[in-house]
C-alpha positions as CSV (number, residue, x, y, z in Angstrom):
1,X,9.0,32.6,-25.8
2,X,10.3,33.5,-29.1
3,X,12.7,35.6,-28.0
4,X,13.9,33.9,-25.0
5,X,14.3,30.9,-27.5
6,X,16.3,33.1,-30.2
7,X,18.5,34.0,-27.6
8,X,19.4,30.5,-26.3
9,X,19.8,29.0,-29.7
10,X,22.4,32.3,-31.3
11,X,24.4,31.9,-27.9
12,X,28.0,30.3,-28.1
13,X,29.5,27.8,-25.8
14,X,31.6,29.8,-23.5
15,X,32.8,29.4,-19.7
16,X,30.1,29.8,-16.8
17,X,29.6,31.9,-14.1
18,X,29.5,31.4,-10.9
19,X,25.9,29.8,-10.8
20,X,27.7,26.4,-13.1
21,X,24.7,26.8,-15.7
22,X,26.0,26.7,-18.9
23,X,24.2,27.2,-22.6
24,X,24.6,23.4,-23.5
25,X,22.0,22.9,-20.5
26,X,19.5,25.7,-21.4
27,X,19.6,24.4,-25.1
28,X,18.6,21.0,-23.5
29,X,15.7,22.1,-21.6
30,X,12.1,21.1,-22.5
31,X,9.2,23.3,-22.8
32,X,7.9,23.1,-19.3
33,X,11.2,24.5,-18.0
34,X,11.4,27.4,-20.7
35,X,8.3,28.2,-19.9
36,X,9.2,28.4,-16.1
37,X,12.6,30.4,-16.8
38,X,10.7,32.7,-19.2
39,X,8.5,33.3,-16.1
40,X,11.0,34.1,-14.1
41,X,13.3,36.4,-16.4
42,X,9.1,37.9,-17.4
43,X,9.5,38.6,-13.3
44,X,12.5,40.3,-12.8
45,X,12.4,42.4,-15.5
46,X,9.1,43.8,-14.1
47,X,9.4,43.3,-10.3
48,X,12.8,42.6,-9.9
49,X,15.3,42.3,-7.8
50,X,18.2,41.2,-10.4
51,X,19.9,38.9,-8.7
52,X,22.9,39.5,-6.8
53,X,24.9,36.8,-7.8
54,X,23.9,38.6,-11.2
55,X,25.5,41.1,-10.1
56,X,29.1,39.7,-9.5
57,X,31.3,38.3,-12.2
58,X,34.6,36.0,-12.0
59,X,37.5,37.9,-13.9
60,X,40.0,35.4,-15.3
61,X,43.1,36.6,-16.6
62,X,45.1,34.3,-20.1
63,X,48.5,34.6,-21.2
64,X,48.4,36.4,-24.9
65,X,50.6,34.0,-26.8
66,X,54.4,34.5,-27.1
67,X,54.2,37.4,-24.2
68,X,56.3,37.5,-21.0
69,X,54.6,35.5,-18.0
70,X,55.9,38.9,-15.6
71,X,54.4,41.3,-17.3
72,X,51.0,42.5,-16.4
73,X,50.1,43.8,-19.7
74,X,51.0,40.1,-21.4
75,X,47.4,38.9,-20.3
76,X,43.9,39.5,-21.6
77,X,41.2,39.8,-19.0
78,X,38.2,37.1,-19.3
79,X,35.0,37.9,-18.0
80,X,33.0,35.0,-16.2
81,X,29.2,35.8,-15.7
82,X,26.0,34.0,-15.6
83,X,24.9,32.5,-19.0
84,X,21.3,33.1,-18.1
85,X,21.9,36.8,-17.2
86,X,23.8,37.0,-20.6
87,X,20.3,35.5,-22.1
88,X,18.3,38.3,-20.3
89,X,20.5,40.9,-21.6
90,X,19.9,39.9,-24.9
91,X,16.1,39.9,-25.0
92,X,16.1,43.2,-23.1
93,X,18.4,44.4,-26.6
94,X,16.2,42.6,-28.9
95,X,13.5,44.8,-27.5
96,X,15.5,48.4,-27.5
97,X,16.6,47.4,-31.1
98,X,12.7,46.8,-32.0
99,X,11.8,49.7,-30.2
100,X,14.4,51.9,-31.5
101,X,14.0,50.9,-35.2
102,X,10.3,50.9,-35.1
103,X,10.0,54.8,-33.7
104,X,12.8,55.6,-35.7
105,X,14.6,57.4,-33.1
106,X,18.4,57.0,-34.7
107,X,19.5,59.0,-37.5
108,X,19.0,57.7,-41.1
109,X,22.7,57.9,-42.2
110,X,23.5,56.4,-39.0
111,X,24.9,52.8,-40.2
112,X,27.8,51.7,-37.3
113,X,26.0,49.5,-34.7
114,X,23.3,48.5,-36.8
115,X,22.3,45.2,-38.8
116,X,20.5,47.1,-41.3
117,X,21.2,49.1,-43.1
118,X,24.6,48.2,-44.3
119,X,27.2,50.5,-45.5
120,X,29.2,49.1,-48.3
């Protein structure tokens, strides 16, 4: 639960995927249905299937300021996926970073890509 709820409360407001859930609704939910979604995240990971819709994301494409509307390479791609498969994905990395750090199985003067330790 502690991880699930770590990765709800660092997210950022951002636009939703194609299932309309966004993180200003999984910050809102109580403790039965945390408890249910952690259930079903525990689930998936374990039994799967990940879920198609999952699997599928909505590309958008923005104008990059002052650029010319005709040309292709004036816009920025924007990638629409589902804010609880972006939650997943962020347990599943707290647990590879744990796991990684813990067995140290990256180098000791290897400091890009890491939160610790820092490089100054």
């Amino acid at each position: 639960m502690d991880e699930l709820t770590s990765a709800i409360s660092k997210s950022h407001d951002s636009a939703v995927g194609r299932d309309d859930i966004h993180y200003q609704m999984l910050k809102h939910l109580p403790g039965a249905a945390l408890e249910t979604l952690l259930h079903v995240l525990n689930d998936i990971s374990i039994n799967g299937p990940f879920p198609e819709s999952w699997r599928t994301s909505t590309i958008m494409r923005v104008l990059k300021a002052g650029k010319d509307e005709s040309d292709p390479s004036s816009y920025r791609p924007i990638v629409l996926t589902s804010c609880i498969c972006k939650i997943m994905e962020q347990m599943i990395n707290y647990r590879l970073v744990w796991y990684i750090e813990k067995h140290k199985l990256i180098s000791s003067v290897q400091y890009g890509f890491r939160k610790k330790p820092q490089c100054y």
